[in-house]
C-alpha positions as CSV (number, residue, x, y, z in Angstrom):
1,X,144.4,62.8,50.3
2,X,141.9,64.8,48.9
3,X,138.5,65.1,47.0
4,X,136.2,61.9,47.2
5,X,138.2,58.3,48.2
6,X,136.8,56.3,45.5
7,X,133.7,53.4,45.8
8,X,137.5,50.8,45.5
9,X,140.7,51.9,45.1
10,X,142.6,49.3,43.2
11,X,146.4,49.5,43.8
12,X,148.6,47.9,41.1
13,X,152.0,46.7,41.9
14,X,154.9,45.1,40.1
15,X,158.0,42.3,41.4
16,X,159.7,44.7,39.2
17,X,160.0,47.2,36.9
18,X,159.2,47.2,32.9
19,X,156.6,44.0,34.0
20,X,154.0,46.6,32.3
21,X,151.8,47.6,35.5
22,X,150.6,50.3,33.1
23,X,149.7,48.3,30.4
24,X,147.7,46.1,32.8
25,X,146.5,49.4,34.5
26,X,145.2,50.4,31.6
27,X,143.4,48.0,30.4
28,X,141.4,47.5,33.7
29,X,141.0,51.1,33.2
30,X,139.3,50.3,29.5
31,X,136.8,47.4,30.9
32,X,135.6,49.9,33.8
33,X,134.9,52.1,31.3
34,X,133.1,50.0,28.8
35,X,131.3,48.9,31.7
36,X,130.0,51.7,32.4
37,X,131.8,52.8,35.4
38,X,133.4,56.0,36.7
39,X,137.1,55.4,37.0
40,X,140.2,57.8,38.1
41,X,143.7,56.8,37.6
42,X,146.7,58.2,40.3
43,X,150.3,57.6,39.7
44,X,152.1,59.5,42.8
45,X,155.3,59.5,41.4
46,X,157.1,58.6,38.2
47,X,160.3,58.4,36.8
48,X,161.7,57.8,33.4
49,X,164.0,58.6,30.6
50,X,163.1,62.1,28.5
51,X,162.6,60.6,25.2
52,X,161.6,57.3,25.5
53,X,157.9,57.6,24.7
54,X,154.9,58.3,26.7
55,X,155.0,58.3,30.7
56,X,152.9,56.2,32.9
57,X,150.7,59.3,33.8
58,X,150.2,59.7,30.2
59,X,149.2,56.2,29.1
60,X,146.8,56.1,32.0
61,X,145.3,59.3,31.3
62,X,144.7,59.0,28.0
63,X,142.2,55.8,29.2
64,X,141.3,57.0,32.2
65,X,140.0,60.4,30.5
66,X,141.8,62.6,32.6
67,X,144.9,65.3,32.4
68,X,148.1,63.7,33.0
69,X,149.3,66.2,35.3
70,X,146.1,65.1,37.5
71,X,147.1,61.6,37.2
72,X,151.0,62.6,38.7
73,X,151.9,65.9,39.8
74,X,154.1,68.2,37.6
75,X,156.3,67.9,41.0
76,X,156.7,64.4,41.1
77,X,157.8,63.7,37.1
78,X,161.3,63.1,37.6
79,X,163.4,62.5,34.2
80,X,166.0,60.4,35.3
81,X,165.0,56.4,35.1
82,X,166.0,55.6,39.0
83,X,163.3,54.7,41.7
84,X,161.7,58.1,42.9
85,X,163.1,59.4,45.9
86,X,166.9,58.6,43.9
87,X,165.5,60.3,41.4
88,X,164.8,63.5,43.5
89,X,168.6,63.3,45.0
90,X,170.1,62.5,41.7
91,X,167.8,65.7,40.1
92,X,169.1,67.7,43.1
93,X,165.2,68.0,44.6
94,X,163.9,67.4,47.5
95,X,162.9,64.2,48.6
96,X,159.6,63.2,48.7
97,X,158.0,61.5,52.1
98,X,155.0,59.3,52.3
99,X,152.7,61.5,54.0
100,X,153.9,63.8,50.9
101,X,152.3,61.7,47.9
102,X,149.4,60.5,50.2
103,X,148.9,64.5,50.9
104,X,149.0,65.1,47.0
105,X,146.9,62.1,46.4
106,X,143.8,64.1,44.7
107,X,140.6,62.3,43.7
108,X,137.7,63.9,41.9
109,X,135.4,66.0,44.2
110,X,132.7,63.6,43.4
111,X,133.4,60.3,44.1
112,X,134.3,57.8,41.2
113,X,133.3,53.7,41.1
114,X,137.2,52.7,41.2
115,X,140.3,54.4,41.2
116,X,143.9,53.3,40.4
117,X,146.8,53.6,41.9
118,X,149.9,52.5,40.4
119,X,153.0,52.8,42.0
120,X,156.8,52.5,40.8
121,X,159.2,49.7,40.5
122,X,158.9,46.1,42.2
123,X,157.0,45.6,45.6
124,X,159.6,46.7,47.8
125,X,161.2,49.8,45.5
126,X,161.7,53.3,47.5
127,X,158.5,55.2,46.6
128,X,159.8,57.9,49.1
129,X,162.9,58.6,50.9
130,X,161.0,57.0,54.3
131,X,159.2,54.1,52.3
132,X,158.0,51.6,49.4
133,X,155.5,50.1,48.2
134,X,154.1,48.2,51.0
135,X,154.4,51.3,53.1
136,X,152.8,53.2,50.8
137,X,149.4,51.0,50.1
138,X,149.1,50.7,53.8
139,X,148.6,54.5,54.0
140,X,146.7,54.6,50.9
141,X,144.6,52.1,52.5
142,X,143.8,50.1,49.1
143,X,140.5,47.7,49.3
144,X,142.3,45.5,46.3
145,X,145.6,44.8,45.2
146,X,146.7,43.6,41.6
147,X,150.5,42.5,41.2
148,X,151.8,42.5,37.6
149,X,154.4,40.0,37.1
150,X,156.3,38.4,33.7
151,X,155.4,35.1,32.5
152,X,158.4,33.6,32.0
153,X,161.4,31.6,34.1
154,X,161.8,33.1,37.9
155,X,158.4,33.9,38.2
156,X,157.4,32.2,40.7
157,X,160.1,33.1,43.0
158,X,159.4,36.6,42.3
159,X,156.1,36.5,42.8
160,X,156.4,34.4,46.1
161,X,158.8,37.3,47.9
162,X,156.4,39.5,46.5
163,X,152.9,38.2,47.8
164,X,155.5,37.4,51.3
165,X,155.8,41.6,51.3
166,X,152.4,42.3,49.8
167,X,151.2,40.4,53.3
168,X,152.6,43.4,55.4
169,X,150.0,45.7,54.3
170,X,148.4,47.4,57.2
171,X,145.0,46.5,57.6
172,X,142.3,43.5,59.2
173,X,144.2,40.1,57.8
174,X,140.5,38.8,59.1
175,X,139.0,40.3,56.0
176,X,141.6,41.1,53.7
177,X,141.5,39.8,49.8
178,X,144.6,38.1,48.4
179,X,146.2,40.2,45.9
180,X,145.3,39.3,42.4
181,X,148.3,37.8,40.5
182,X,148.9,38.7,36.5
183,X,151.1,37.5,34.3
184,X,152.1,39.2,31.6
185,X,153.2,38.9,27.9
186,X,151.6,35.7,28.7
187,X,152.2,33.3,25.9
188,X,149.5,30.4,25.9
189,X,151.8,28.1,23.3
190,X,154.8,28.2,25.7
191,X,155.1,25.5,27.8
192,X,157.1,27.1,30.7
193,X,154.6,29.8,31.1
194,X,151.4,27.3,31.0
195,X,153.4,25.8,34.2
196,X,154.4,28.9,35.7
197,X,150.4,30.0,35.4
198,X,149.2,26.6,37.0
199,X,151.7,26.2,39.4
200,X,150.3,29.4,41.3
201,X,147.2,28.3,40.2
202,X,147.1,24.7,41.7
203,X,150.7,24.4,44.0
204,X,150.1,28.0,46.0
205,X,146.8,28.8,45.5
206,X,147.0,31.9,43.9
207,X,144.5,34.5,42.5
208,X,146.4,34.3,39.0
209,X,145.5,34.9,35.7
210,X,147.1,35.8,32.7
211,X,146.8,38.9,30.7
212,X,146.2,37.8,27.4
213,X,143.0,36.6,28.3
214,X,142.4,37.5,31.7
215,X,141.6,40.9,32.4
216,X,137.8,41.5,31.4
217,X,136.9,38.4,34.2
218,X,139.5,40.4,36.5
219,X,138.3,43.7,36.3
220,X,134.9,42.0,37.0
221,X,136.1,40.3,40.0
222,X,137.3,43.6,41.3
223,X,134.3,46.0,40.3
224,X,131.9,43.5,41.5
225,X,133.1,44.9,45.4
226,X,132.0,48.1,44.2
227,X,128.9,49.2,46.7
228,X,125.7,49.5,45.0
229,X,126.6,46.9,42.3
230,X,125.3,43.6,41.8
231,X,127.5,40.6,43.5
């Protein structure tokens, strides 16, 4: 890594892919902002279909004010929809390693308030040929993490295995933060989502919240760990 680590550094995590991490990145992105906070948004690697609309690296950038080519290096846009390091083999490029997108992990030279780092896939996707997601926070060494899940049936189990992986994040257990838990596309008149949302809530004591609704009192929660701030 290099340039300033951020105040925070957020990382945002998914139990799977298209549970729109970068719609919820974004928007966390947006209430930083309006708050009046310095933000910078990191996407290490992504991989997607040419043609099917913005990248991840875009969206975020666009919010986050920044180029999207400093959000993602050119390098590490692969255009085939498989999980990175696949990507790279299928592409016929070499495969990335960890200590490579922690190396090209570049922050601003003066230190932002929060920075975000989404990653690809579900919790335990390849994010390099030697490691996923888990491995990858570790090295990142993220103060908070956020896992996007869907609202609907199979939720819970997801986000159970999940929060189960989430836990093998390097660093003190004695002072670590549970992950934050949002559900998306979150539909307040549906019955099964209501249960799926209290369930965590009430049954497993989970930091959950949904993201209709949720996400100004969330990116609160996680700005207020910002030094300097007021608790």
């Amino acid at each position: 890594m290099t340039g300033s680590r951020p105040a925070v550094v957020v990382l945002v995590a998914g139990t799977g892919t298209e549970v729109g991490k970068t719609w919820v990145g974004a928007r966390l992105l947006e209430a930083w902002r309006a708050a009046g906070l310095s933000v910078a948004a990191r996407k290490p690697a992504q991989s997607f279909a040419p043609g099917s609309g913005p990248t991840d690296a875009e969206v975020l950038g666009a919010v986050s004010g920044e180029e999207p080519t400093t959000v993602c290096p050119p390098t590490r846009w692969y255009r085939v929809p498989l999980a990175p390091p696949m990507a790279a083999e299928a592409l016929g490029l070499p495969t990335p390693t960890l200590s490579d997108l922690v190396s090209e992990l570049t922050w601003p030279a003066r230190a932002v308030d929060v920075g975000l780092v989404e990653t690809a896939g579900g919790v335990r996707s390849p994010q390099a040929g030697d490691g996923d997601v888990v491995d990858l926070a570790s090295l990142i060494g993220a103060d908070r993490l956020v896992l996007v899940a869907d609202a609907g049936l199979g939720t819970i189990n997801m986000v159970r295995l999940s929060l189960a992986a989430l836990d093998d994040v390097a660093g003190d257990r004695r002072h670590r933060r549970p992950p934050f838990v949002v559900l998306n596309r979150f539909d307040p008149t549906s019955d099964l989502h209501r249960r799926n949302l209290e369930w965590l809530r009430q049954r497993d004591a989970v930091c959950a919240t949904e993201a209709a609704t949720g996400l100004g009192s969330l990116a609160d929660r996680l700005a207020a760990t910002v030094p300097g701030l007021p608790r």
